[in-house]
matplotlib code that plots the C-alpha trace (Angstrom):
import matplotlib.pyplot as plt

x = [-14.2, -15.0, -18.4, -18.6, -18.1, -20.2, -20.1, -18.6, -20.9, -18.3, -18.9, -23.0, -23.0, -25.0, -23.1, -19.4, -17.8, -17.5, -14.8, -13.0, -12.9, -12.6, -8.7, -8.1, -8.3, -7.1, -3.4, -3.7, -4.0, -1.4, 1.2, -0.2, 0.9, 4.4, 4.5, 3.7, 6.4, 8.9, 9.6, 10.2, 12.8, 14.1, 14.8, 15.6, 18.1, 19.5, 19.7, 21.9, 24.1, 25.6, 24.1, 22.0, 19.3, 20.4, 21.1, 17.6, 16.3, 18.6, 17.3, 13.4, 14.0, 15.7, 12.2, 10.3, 11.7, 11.5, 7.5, 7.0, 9.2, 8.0, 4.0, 3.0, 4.5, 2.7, -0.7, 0.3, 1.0, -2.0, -4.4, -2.6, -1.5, -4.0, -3.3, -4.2, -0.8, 1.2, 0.2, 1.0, 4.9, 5.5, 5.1, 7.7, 10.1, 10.0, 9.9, 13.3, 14.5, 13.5, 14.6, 17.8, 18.1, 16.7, 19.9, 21.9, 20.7, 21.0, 24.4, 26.2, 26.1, 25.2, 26.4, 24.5, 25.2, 23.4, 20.1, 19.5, 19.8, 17.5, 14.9, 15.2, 14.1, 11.3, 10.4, 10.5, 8.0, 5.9, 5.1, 4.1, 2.0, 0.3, -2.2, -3.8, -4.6, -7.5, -8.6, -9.5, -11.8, -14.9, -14.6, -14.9, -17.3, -20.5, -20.1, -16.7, -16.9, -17.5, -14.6, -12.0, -13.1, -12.6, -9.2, -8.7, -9.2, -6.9, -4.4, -5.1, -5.1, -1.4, -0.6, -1.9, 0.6, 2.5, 5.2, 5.2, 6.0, 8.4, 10.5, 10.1, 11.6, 14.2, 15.1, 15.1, 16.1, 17.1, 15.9, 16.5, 13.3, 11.0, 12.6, 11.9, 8.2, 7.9, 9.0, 6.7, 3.8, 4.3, 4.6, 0.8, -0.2, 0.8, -1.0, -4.1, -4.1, -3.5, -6.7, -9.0, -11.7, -12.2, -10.1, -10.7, -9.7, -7.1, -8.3, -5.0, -3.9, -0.7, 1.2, -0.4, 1.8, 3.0, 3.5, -0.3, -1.0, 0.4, -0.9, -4.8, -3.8, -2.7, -5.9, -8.2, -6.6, -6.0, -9.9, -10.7, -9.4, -10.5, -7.9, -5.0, -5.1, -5.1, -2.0, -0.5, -1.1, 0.4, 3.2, 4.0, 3.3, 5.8, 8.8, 7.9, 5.7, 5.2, 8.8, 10.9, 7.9, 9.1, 13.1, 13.2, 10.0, 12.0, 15.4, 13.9, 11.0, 13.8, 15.9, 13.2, 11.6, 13.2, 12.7, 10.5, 7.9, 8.8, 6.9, 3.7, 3.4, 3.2, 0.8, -1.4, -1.2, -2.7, -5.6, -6.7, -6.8, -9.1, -11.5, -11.0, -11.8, -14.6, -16.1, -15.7, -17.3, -20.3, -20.5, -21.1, -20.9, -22.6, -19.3, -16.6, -13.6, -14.7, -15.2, -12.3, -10.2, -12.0, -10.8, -7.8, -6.3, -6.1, -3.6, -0.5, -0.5, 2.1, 4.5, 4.0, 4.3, 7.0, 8.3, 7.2, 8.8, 5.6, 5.7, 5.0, 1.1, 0.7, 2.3, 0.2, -2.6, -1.4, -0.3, -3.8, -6.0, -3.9, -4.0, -7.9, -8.2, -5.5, -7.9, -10.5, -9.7, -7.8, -11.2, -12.8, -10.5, -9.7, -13.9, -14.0, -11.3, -12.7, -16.7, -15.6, -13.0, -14.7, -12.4, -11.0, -8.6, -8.9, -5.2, -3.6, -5.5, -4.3, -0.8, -1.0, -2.6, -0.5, 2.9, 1.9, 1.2, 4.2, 7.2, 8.5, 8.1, 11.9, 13.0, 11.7, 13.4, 16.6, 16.8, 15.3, 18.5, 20.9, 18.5, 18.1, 21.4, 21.7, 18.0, 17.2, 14.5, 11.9, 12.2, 11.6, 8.7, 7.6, 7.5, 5.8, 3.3, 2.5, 2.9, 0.2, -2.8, -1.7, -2.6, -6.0, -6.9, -6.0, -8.3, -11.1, -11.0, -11.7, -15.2, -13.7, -12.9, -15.6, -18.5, -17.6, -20.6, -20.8, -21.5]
y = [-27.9, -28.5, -27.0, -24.4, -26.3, -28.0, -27.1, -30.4, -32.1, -31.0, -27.3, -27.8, -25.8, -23.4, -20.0, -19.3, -20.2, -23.9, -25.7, -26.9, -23.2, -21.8, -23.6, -23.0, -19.0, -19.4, -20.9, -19.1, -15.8, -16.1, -17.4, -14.5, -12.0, -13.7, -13.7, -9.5, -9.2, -10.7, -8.2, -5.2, -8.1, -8.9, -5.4, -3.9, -6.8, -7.2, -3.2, -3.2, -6.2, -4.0, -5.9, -3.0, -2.8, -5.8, -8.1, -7.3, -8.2, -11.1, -12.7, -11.8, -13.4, -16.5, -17.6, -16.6, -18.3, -21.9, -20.8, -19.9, -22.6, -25.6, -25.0, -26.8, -29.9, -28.6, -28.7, -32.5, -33.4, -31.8, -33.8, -37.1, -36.6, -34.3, -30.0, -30.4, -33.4, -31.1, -27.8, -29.5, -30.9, -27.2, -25.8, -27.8, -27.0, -23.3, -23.5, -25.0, -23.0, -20.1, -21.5, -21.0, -18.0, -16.7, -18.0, -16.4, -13.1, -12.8, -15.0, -12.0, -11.3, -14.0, -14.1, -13.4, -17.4, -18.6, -16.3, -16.8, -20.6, -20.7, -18.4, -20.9, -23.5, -21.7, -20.7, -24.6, -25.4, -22.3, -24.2, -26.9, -24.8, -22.7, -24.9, -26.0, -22.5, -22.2, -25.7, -25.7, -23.1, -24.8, -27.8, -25.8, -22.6, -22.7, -18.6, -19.4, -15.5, -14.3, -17.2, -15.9, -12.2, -13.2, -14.6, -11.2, -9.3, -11.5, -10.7, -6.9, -6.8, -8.6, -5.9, -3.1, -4.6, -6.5, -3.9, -1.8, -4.6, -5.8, -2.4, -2.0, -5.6, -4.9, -1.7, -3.2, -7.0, -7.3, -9.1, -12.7, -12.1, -11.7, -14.5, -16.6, -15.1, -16.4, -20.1, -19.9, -18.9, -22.1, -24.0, -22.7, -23.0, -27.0, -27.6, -26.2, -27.7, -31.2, -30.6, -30.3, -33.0, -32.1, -33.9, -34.1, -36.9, -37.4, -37.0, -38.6, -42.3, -42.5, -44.3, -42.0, -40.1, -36.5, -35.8, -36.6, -34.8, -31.8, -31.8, -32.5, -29.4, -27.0, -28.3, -27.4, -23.8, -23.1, -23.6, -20.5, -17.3, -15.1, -16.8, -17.2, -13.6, -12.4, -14.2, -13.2, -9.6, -10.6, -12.0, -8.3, -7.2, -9.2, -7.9, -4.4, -3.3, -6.3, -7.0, -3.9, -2.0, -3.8, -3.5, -0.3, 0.8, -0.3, 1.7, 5.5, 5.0, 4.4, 6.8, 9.5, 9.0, 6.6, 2.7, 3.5, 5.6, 2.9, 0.7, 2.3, 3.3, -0.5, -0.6, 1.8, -0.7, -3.2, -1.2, -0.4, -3.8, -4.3, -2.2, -3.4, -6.9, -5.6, -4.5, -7.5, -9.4, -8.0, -6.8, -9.2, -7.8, -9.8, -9.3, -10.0, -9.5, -6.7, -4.5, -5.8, -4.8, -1.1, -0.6, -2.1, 0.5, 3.1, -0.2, 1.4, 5.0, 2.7, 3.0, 6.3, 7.9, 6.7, 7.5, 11.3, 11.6, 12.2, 13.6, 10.7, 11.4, 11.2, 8.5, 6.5, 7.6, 5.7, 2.8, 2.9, 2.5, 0.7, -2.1, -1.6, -2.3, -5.2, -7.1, -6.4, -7.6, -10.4, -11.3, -11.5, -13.8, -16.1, -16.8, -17.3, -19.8, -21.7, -21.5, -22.5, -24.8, -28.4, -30.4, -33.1, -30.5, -27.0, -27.9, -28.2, -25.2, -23.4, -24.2, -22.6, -20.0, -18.7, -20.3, -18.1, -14.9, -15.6, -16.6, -13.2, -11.7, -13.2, -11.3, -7.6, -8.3, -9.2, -6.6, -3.9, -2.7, -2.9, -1.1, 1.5, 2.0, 2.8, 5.1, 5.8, 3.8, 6.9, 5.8, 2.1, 2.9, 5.5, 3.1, 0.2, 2.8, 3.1, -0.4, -1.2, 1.0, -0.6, -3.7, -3.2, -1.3, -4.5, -6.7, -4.7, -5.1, -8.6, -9.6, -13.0, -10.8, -8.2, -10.6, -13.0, -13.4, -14.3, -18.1]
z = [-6.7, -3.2, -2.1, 1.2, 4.0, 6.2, 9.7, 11.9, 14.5, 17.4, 16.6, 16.9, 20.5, 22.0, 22.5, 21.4, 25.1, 25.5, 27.0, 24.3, 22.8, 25.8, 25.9, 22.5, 22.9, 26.3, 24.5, 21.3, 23.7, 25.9, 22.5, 20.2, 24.2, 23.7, 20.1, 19.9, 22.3, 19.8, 17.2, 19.3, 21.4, 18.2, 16.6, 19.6, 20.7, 17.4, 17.5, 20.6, 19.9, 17.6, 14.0, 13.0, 10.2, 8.2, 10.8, 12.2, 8.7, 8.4, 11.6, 10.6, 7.4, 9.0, 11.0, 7.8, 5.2, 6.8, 7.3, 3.4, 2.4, 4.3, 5.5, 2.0, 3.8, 7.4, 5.5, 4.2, 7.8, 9.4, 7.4, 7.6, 11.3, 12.3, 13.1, 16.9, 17.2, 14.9, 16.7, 20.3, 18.5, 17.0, 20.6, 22.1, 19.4, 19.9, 23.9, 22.9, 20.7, 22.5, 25.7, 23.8, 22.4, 26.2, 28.2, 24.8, 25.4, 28.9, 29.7, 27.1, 23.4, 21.0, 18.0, 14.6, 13.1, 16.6, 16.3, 12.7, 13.2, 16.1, 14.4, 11.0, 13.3, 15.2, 11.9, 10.8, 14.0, 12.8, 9.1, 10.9, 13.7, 11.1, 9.0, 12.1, 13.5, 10.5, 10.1, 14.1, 14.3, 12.4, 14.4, 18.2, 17.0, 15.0, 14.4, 12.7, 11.7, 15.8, 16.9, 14.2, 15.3, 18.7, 18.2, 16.4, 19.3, 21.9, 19.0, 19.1, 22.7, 22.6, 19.9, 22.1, 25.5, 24.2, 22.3, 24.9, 27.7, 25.8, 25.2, 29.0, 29.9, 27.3, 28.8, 32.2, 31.8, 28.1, 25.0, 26.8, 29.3, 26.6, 24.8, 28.0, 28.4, 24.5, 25.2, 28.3, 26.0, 24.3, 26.7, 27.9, 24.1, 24.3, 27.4, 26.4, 22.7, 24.5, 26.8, 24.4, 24.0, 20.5, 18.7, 14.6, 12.6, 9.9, 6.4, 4.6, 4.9, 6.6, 3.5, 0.7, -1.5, -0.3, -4.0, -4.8, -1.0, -2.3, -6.1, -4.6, -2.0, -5.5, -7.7, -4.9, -4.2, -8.0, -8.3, -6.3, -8.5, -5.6, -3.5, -5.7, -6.9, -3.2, -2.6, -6.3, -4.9, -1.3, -3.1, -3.7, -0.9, 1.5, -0.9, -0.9, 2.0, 4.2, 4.5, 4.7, 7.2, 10.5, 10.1, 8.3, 10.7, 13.4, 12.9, 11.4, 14.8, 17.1, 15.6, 15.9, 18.7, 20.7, 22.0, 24.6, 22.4, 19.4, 21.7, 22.5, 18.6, 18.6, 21.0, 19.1, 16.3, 18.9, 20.0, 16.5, 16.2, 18.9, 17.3, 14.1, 15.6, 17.5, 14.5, 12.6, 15.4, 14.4, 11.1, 8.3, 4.7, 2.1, 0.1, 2.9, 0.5, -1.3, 1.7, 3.4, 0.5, 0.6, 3.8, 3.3, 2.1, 5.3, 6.3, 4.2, 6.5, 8.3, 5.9, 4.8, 8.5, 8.8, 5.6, 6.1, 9.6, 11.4, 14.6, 17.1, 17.8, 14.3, 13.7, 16.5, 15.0, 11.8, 12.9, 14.7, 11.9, 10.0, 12.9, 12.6, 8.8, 9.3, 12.0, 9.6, 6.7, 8.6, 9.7, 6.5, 4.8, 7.7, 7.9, 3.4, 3.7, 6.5, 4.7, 1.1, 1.7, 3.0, 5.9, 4.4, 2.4, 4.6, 6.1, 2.5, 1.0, 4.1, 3.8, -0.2, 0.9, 4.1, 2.5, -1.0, 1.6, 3.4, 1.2, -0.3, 3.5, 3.7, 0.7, 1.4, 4.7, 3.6, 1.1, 3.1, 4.7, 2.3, -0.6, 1.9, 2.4, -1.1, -1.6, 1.6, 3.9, 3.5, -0.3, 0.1, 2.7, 0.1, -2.4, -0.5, -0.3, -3.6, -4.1, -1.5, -3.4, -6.4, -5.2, -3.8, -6.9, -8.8, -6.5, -6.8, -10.4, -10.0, -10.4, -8.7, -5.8, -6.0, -6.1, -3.4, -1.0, 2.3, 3.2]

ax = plt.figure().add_subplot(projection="3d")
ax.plot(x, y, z, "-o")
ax.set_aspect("equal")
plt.show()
């Protein structure tokens, strides 16, 4: 088993705000703004061209699939070509493919086939994007706990705008501005990722097997039982909570309370986020996951407002906290992975990891709508619910889990 990891000579700086990550929050901020935008363009756009529910899940589960599906391969090609050269590739893609689905929207309505096709391939560029995102961070911040808190809180900041500029500029413009906005944002992301000076090496031959890549990526992961049964339980989580939350979230919100205050519930999301991050910044349990897990659990009000029909303050105030324990949480795991994981595999394990956490997202998606039809969404919502406790009563059991300690 790999040891914890040894901080890399190019992260030995004084303070958090170098240069070289300086760029990298500075294009990981303005993707995550364009990226937050997205889903309320997507459900919203979907929404009015007429595809309801299930074609909202159909296109969510298009871009999410190709991410589960193909980031073991991303991790492979992160180590052997190195993340930064695969992170700068997976930009241009989407600025394509976005590019596309931009001039779509706003030349009429595009059909279904065209939008789950160009979200498979966005989704494609995203497995390749992904690994990278974790494995940079030790190399350009010796706090990698403050810089992963950091990036937290550009992400909550997006979540706190971003919905709600993006309902307005679908109300006003339509679901092809954001879409343009998004493919701007990576454009900006490339940019930046090709300015940095840091540049870490490869840690795989170029004519070594991807079979043995992949098979030295599972032996490592499978090593670490407090990071296998967190995905086992994730696994569950993307089918029945994770999954159905944002399309079936999407339709009773709007239903209720209308698109425009759909988007600043999101944006209550996004400032408990901020807080949540904030928080994380600074406080350090000796026992990362445990804790995080603890205060995991205010994170499944989402569904259950929803569920219950809350009046819209209410429901704010849920999705508030629940953004806080997400950021939280997201914190705490990001910053375990990147301490007990050593370089030379931290791409591969990453893939496993976020591929495993990932890959049944698709599946609540696509079965969201038409289970609802049959039970109702409050039902499925209701049950994620349950599901979701479930869960983080199982990882507390877990002495694996539980005993964890801060590196």
């Amino acid at each position: 088993m790999a040891q914890a990891v040894q901080i890399p000579h190019d992260a030995r700086r004084t303070g958090l705000w170098h240069r070289d990550f300086a760029l990298y929050f500075a294009g990981r901020a303005i993707s995550i703004l364009g990226d937050a935008m997205l889903p309320v363009a997507v459900s919203l756009g979907v929404l009015g061209a007429g595809y309801g529910p299930t074609g909202v899940g159909f296109v969510l589960a298009a871009w999410m699939a190709p991410v589960g599906g193909l980031i073991l391969f991303g991790g492979v090609f992160a180590d052997r070509f190195t993340a930064r050269r695969m992170m700068i590739g997976a930009d241009l893609v989407r600025v394509v493919t976005q590019s596309i689905i931009a001039v779509a929207f706003l030349t009429g309505r595009p059909s279904l086939v065209l939008l789950i096709v160009l979200s498979a391939l966005s989704g494609a560029a995203a497995a390749m994007f992904q690994p990278g995102v974790s494995s940079m961070v030790p190399h350009i911040a010796h706090d990698v706990q403050r810089a992963n808190a950091t990036l937290r809180v550009a992400d909550a900041i997006a979540q706190l705008f971003g919905p709600t500029l993006s309902a307005l500029l679908v109300t006003f413009g339509g679901a092809g501005v954001v879409y343009g906005f998004n493919a701007a944002t990576f454009a900006v992301s490339a940019v930046c990722l090709l300015s940095l000076r840091v540049r870490p090496p490869a840690s795989l031959a170029r004519g070594t097997s991807m079979v043995r890549n992949l098979r030295e990526g599972w032996t490592e992961f499978r090593s670490r039982t407090w990071m296998w049964s967190v995905i086992l339980v994730w696994v569950f989580y993307g089918v029945f909570v994770f999954g159905p939350v944002t399309p079936l979230g999407a339709a009773v919100l709007t239903q209720d309370l209308g698109s425009k205050t759909y988007g600043l519930i999101m944006s209550a999301a996004g400032a408990g986020t901020v807080i949540g991050g904030v928080i994380a910044m600074w406080f350090k349990p000796a026992r990362p996951l445990a804790v995080g897990a603890v205060v995991m659990t205010v994170f499944f009000l989402e569904p259950l407002v929803i569920a219950m029909h809350m009046p819209a303050g209410v429901v704010a105030a849920g999705f508030a906290v629940s953004g806080a324990a997400w950021a939280f949480w997201s914190v705490m795991w990001a910053t375990s992975i990147q301490t007990k994981v050593t370089p030379d595999v931290l791409n591969r394990v990453t893939a496993y990891e976020v591929g495993g956490s990932v890959l049944s997202i698709p599946i609540g998606q696509a079965l969201s709508g038409p289970v609802a039809a049959r039970v109702g969404a409050d039902h499925v919502l209701l049950f994620g619910f349950a599901v979701g406790i479930a869960g983080i009563v199982c990882l507390l059991s877990l002495p694996a889990v539980r005993g964890l300690r801060r590196t």
